[in-house]
C-alpha positions in Angstrom: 2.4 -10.2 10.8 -0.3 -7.7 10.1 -2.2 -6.1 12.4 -5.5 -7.0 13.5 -8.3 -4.9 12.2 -10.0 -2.3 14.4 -13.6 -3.4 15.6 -14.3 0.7 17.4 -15.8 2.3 15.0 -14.9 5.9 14.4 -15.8 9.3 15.6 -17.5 11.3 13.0 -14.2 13.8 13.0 -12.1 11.0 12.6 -14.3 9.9 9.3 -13.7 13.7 7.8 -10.1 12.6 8.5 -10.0 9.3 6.8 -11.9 10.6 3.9 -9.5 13.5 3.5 -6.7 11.5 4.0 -7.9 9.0 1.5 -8.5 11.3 -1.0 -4.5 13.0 -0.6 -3.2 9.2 -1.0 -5.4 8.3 -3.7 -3.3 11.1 -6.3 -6.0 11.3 -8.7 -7.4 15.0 -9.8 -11.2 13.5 -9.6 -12.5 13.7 -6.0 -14.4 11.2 -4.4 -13.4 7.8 -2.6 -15.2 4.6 -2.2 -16.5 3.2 1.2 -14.2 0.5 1.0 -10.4 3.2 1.0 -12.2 5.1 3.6 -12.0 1.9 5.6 -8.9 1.2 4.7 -7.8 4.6 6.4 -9.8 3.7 9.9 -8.3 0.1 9.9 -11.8 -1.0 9.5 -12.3 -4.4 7.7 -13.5 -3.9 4.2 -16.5 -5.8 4.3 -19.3 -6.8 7.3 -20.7 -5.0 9.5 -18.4 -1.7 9.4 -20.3 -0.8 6.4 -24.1 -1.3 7.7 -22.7 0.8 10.7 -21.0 3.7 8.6 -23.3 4.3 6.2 -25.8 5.9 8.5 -22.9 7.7 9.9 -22.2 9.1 6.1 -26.0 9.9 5.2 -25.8 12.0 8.7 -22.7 13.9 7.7 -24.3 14.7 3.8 -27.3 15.8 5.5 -25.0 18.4 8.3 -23.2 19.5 5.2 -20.1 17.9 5.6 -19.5 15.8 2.9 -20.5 15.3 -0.4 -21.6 11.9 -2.1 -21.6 11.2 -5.7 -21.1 8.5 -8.1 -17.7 7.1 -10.4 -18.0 3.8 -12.1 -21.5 2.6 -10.8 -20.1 3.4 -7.2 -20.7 5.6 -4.4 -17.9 7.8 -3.6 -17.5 10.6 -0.4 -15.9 14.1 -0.4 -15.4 16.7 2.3 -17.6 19.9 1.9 -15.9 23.5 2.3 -17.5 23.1 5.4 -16.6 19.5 6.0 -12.9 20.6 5.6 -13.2 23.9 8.4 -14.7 21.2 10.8 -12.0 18.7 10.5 -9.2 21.5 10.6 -11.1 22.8 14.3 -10.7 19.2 14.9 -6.8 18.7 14.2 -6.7 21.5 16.1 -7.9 20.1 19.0 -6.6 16.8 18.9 -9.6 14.7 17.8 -8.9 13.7 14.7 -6.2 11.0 14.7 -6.6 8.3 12.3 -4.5 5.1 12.8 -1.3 3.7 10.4 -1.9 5.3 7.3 -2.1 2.1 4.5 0.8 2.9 2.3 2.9 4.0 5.4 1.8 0.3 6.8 3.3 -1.4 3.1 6.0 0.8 3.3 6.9 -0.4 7.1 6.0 -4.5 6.6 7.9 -3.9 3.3 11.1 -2.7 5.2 10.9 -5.4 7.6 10.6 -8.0 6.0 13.6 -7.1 3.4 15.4 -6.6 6.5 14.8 -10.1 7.9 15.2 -11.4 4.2 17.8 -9.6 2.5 21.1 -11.7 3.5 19.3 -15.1 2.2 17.9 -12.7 -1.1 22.0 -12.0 -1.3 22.5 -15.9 -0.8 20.6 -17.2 -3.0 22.0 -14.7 -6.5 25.3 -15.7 -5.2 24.1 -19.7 -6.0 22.1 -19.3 -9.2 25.6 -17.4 -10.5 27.9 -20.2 -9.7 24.9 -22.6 -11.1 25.4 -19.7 -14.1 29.0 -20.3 -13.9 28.5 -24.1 -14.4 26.6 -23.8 -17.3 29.0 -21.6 -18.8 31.8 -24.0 -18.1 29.5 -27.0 -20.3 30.5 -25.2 -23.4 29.0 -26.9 -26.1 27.4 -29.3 -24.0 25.1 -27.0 -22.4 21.6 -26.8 -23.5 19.8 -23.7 -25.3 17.1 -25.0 -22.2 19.9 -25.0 -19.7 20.6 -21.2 -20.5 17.0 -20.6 -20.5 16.4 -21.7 -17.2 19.5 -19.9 -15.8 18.2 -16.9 -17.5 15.1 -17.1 -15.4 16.3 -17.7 -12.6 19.3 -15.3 -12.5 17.0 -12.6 -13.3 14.3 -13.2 -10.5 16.9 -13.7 -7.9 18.5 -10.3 -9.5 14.9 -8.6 -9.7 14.0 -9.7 -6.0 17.3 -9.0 -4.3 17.0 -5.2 -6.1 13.8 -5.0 -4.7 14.5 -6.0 -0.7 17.8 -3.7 -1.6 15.0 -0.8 -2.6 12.8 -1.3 0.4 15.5 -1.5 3.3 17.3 1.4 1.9 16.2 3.4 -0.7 12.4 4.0 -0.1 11.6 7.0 1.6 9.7 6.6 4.2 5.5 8.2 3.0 4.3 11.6 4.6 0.5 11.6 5.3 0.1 14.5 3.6 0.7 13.3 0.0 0.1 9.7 -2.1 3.6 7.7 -1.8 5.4 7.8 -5.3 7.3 5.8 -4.8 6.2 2.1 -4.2 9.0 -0.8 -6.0 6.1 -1.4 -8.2 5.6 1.7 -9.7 9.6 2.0 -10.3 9.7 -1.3 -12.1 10.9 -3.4 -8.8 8.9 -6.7 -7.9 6.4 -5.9 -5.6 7.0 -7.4 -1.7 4.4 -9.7 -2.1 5.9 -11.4 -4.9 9.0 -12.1 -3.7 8.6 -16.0 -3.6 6.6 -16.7 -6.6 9.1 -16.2 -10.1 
């Protein structure tokens, strides 16, 4: 079950740290990230009142110098300043700049659990559509060109989801905070989590 979204809003070091954050997790060579990550990275809910209560908080930090706005496809994105960046290193080093659950360390965790609670029925259930494979296999002629068709579907989904779970338990190194996550099942051909029960 996820967990509930944050309603504390943040302190303006924690901010430089979302931002910054944001922007290592985001891998892109442009700079800049939309309102809506940086929430993301304060476990803030992306819309309501967080907004109406952070951009005032943003406008403050351009005007000190701290960050930077600009706009990338008809939105506003944030950036630290060179002196945004010295001010949220002073503030690492005193401790008062934690940010919560990082998002893709978040997927990465619900991801593991719930292969781990899944996994044995995932095994289960490829065992089943092969024997219902094996029975088609055993009509000979008398099996249908839609018979194999289905089979063919459904072999492969169980296959693709039970390679997935297999992925996420095992194989999927857990994300640092200092670097995007290259490794999501989606981005290595794998069904993403959240389609594990819709073929």
């Amino acid at each position: 079950m996820p967990t509930p979204k944050t309603t504390k809003l943040p302190t303006d070091e924690q901010l430089l740290a979302a931002i910054h954050r944001a922007e290592l997790h985001a891998g892109r060579a442009e700079s800049g990230i939309p309102l809506m990550f940086i929430k993301e990275h304060l476990d803030l809910p992306r819309r309501g009142w967080s907004k109406r209560q952070l951009r005032p908080q943003l406008d403050r930090l351009r005007s000190s110098g701290l960050v930077e706005q600009s706009r990338r496809h008809s939105r506003d994105v944030w950036t630290l300043t060179s002196v945004g960046r010295r001010r949220l290193a002073a503030a690492r080093r005193a401790g008062r700049a934690e940010l919560p659950e990082s998002p893709q360390h978040r997927v990465w965790r619900e991801a593991r659990a719930e292969a781990e609670a899944r996994i044995e029925g995932f095994r289960s259930d490829v065992h089943e559509r092969l024997n219902a494979a094996a029975g088609v296999l055993d009509a000979g002629s008398d099996a249908t060109s839609d018979a194999w068709l289905a089979t063919c579907q459904h072999v492969r989904f169980a296959c693709l989801r039970l390679a997935s779970a297999t992925y996420c338990l095992g194989e999927w190194p857990e994300p640092r905070d200092n670097s995007a996550d290259p490794s999501t099942p989606w981005k290595l051909g794998r069904l993403n989590p959240d389609r594990w029960d819709h073929p």
